[in-house]
C-alpha positions in Angstrom: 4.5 -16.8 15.2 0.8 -15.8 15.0 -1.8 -17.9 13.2 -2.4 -16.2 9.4 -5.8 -14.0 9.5 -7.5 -12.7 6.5 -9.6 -10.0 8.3 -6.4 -8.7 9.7 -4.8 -8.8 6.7 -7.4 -6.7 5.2 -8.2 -4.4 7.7 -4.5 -3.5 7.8 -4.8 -2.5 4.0 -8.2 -0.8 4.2 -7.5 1.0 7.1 -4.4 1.8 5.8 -5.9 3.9 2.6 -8.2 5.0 4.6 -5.6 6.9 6.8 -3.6 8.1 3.2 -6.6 9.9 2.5 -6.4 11.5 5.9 -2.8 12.3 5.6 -2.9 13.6 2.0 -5.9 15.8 2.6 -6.9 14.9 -1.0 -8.7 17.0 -3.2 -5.5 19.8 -2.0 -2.6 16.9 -2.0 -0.1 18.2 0.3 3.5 16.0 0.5 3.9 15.2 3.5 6.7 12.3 5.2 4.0 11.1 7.1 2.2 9.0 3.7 5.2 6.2 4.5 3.4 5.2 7.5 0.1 3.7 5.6 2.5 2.4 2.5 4.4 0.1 5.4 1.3 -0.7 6.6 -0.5 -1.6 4.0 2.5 -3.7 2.8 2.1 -5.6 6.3 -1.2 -6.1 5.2 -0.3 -7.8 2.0 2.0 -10.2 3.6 -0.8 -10.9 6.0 -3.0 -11.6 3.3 -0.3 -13.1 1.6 0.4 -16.2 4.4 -2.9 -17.2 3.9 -2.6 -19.0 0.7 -2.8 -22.8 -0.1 -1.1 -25.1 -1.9 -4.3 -26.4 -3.6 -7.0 -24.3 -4.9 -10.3 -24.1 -3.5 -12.7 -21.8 -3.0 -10.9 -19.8 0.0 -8.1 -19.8 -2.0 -9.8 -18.1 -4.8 -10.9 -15.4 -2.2 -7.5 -14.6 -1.0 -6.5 -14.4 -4.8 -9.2 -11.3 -4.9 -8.2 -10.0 -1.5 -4.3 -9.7 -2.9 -5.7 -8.0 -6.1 -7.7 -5.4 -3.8 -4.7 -5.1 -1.5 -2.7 -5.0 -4.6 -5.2 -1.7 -5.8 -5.0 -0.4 -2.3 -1.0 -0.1 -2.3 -1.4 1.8 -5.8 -4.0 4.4 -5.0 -1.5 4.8 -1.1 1.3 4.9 -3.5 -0.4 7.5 -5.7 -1.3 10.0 -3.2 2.3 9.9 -1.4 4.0 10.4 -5.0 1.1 12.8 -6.6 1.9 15.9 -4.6 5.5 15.6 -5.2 5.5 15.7 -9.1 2.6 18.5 -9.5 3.3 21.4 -11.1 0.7 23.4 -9.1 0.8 25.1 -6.2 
């Protein structure tokens, strides 16, 4: 099993949305099956980020707490643009 790693954790998410906005072509939101790929990976991302918690609370653990909210954000906005193009009324 590999050592946890916060930088991969969060490059995994990041990269991730970055790739959704690729895939979505945004400001025209196409649906596409491809927008699952970045949602998987940005969920591995969160467990990543995830298995780097401690069972006391210092200082590091107060910056994974603010790396799962942004991972947390990330998986919306991924979320958003996969579901978005499905439920538009407009062509």
């Amino acid at each position: 099993m590999r050592l946890p790693s916060l930088l991969r954790g969060n490059v995994l998410v990041l990269g991730s949305l970055g790739a959704a906005f690729g895939l979505s072509n945004f400001p025209d939101n196409r649906p596409t099956l491809a927008m699952i790929f970045p949602v998987l990976i940005a969920l591995a991302g969160t467990v990543e980020t995830f298995r780097c918690l401690r069972m006391r609370w210092s200082f590091y653990h107060g910056a994974v707490m603010i790396s799962l909210y942004m991972d947390a954000m990330a998986l919306t906005m991924i979320v958003f643009l996969a579901v978005y193009p499905l439920t538009s009324r407009f062509p």
